[in-house]
C-alpha positions in Angstrom: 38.7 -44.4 -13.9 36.9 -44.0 -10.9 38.9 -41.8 -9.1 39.1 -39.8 -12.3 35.4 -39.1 -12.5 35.0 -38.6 -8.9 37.7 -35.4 -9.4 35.9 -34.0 -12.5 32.7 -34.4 -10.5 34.5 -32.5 -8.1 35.5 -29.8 -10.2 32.5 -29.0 -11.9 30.4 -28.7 -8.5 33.2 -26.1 -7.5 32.9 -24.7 -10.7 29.3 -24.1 -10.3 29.5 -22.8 -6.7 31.6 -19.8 -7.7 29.6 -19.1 -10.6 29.4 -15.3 -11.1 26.2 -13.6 -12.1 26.0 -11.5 -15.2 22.4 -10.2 -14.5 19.5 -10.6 -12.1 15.8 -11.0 -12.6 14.1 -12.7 -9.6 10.6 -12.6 -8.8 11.4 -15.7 -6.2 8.4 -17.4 -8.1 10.5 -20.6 -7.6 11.2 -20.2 -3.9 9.5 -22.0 -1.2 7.3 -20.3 0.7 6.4 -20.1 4.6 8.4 -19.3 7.9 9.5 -23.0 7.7 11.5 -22.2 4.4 14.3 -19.3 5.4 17.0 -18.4 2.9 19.2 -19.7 1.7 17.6 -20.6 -1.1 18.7 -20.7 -4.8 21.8 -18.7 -3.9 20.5 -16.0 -2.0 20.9 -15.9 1.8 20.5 -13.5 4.9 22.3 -12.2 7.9 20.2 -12.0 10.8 20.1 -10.8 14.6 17.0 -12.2 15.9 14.8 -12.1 12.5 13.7 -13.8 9.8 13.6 -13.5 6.3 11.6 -15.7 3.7 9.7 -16.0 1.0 6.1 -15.2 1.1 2.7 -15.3 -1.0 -0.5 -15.0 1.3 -2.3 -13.8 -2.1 -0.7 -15.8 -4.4 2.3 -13.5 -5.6 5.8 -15.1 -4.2 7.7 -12.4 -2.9 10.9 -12.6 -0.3 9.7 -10.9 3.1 11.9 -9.4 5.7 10.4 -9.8 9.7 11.5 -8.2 12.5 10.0 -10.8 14.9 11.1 -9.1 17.9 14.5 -7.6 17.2 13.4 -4.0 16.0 15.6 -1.2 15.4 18.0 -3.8 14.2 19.7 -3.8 11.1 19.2 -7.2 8.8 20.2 -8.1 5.4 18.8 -10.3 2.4 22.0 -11.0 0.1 22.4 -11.6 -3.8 24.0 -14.7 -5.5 27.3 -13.5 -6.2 27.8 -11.4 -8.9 30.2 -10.5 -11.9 32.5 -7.2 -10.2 30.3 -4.1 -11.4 31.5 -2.2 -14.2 29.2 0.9 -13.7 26.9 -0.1 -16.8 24.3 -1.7 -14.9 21.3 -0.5 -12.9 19.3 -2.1 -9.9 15.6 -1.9 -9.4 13.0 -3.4 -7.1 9.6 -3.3 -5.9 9.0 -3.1 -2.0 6.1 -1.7 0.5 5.3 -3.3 4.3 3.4 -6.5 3.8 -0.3 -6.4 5.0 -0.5 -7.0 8.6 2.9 -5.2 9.4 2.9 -4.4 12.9 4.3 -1.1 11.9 7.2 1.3 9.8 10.3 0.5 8.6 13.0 1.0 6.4 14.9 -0.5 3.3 18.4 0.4 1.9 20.5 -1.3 -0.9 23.8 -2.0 -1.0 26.9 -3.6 -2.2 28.9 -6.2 -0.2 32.2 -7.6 -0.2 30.9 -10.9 1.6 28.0 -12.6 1.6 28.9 -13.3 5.7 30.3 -9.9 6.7 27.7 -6.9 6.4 30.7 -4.5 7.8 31.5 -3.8 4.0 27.9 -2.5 3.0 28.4 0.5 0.8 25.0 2.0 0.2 24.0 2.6 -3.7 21.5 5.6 -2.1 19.3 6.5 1.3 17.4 4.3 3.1 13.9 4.6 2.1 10.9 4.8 5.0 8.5 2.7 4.2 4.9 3.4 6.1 2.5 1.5 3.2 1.6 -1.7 2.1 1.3 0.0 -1.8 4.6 -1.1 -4.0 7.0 1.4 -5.1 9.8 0.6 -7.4 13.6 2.0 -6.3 15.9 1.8 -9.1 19.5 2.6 -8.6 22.9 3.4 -11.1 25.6 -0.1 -9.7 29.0 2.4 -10.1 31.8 0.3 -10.6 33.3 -1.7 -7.4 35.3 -4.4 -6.2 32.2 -6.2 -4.1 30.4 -8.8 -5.9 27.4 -8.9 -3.6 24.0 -6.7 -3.7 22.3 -6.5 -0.1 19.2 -5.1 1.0 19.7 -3.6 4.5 16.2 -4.1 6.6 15.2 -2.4 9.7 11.9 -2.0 11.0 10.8 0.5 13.6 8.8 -1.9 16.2 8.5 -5.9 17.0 6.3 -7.4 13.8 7.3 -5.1 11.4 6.9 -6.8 7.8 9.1 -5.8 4.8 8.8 -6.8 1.3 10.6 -7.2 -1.8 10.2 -8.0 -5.3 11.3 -8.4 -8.7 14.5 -8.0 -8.6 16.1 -7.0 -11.8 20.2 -5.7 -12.3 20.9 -5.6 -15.6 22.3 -3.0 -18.0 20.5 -0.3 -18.7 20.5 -0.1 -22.6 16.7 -0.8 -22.6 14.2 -0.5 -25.1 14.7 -1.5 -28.3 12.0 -3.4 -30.1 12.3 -7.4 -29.2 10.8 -8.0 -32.7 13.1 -7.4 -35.4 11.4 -8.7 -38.4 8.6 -6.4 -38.0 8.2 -4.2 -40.7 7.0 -1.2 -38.5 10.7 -1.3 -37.3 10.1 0.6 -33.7 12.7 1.6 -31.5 12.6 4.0 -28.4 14.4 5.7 -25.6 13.6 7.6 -22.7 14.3 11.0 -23.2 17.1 12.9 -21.1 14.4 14.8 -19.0 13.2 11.1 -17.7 9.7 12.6 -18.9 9.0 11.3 -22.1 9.7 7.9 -24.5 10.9 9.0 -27.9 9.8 7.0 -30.6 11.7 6.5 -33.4 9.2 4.4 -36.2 7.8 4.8 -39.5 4.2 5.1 -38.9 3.1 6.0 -35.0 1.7 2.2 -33.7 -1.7 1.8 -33.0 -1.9 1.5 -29.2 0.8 1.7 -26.6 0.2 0.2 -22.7 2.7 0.4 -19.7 3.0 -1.7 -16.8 4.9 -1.4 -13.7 7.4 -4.1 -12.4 4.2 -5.7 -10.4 1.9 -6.2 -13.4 -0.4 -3.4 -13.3 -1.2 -0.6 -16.3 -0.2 2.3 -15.5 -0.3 4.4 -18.9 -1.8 3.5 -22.1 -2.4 6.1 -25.5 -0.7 7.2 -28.5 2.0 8.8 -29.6 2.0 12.5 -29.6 4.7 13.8 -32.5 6.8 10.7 -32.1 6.7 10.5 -28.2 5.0 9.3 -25.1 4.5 10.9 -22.0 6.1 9.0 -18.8 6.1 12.4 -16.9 3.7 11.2 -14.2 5.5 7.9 -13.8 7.5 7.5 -10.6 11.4 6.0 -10.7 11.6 2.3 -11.6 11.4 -0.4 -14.5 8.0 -0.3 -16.2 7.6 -3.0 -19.2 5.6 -1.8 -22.1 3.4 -3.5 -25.0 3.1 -1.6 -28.1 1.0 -2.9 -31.3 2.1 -1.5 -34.5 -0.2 -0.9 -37.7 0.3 -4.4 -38.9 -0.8 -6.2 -35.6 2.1 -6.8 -34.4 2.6 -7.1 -30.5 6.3 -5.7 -29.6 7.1 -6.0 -25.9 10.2 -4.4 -24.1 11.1 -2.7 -21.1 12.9 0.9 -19.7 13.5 2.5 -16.8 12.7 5.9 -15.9 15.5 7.4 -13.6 
């Protein structure tokens, strides 16, 4: 009997190590924070070549920094869980910017991976991106189909202290935004438009008040809708999450991403 638990034990902690990932949202809100807590942690881990990488919040927001320490103008990595093989319906988007007190540039490219060990098999989803602010931008990427079942963020900064960040991770699939609430009468559903410039409503009376946020909490568009849509024009690419209250009072929240 012993013998027999001790293998199911077994099986289900193997089970659970190769557990594939259908999605990602991580904010690393449950990470430990501070030089003294590297990855890994919860399933994400790193390949370095004199650096670090951990999670950080000097003002309270957790967010997974990358350091060059004094390695620049060396390529490092922050790696996914592993993930189910992409099928080309899904989408990646993040927020990143230098940290404050970044002792300089540097640069951030995503990737897929074959291994979570070998970084010889990064396949880029798009160019490396120079970063040379401490003001978040969100990237958002199409995942085309592949064999690799690892996401990696490629890190290299341009002098000794540069500081990278990166946050809210989200790959998902990018059939976004139709109304969470269901029941609700007003019955509001939307899609971005094929321009990428405007949400197009589709409801039976226009709600009374419609806000946007970014992927790091602030508003960045709020108004009404103008013959059944909403402008996103001045929006840059990324995942924005949006709040809109319909005639009845109701509070519908969703998300979409602007491409």
């Amino acid at each position: 009997m012993k013998l027999k638990l001790l293998f199911t034990a077994l099986a289900f902690s193997s089970i659970t190590a190769n557990a594939q990932l259908a999605s990602i949202n991580e904010s690393f809100d449950s990470f430990n924070t501070g030089s003294a807590n590297p990855l890994p942690q919860n399933g994400w881990t790193s390949v370095l070549s004199g650096q670090r990488i951990y999670p950080d919040a000097p003002a309270g927001n957790k967010y997974l920094q990358a350091y060059t320490f004094f390695s620049p103008n060396i390529a490092f990595y922050a790696v996914t869980p592993q993930i189910a093989a992409p099928n080309g319906s899904k989408t990646l988007s993040f927020s990143t910017a230098l940290t404050t007190g970044s002792g300089g540039e540097g640069s951030i490219q995503a990737g897929l991976v074959a291994s979570n060990t070998d970084m010889s098999t990064f396949t880029p989803l798009g160019n490396a991106v120079t970063l040379t602010s401490t003001t978040l931008q969100t990237l958002s990427y199409t995942v085309p189909a592949s064999s690799s079942q690892y996401i990696a963020f490629k890190f290299i900064g341009n002098v000794a202290h540069a500081a990278i960040l990166i946050d809210n991770v989200v790959y998902n699939t990018a059939t976004l935004g139709v109304s969470d609430n269901v029941k609700n009468s007003d019955n509001i559903k939307f899609a971005v438009n094929q321009e990428n410039t405007a949400l197009q409503f589709v409801t039976k009376k226009d709600p009374k008040s419609i806000q946007v946020y970014s992927a790091g909490g602030q508003k960045v568009a709020e108004g009404k809708l103008n013959n059944q849509r909403f402008d996103i024009s001045q929006l840059h690419t990324g995942v924005y999450y949006i709040t809109v209250e319909g005639n009845e009072g109701a509070i519908t929240k969703s998300k979409f991403i602007k491409k």
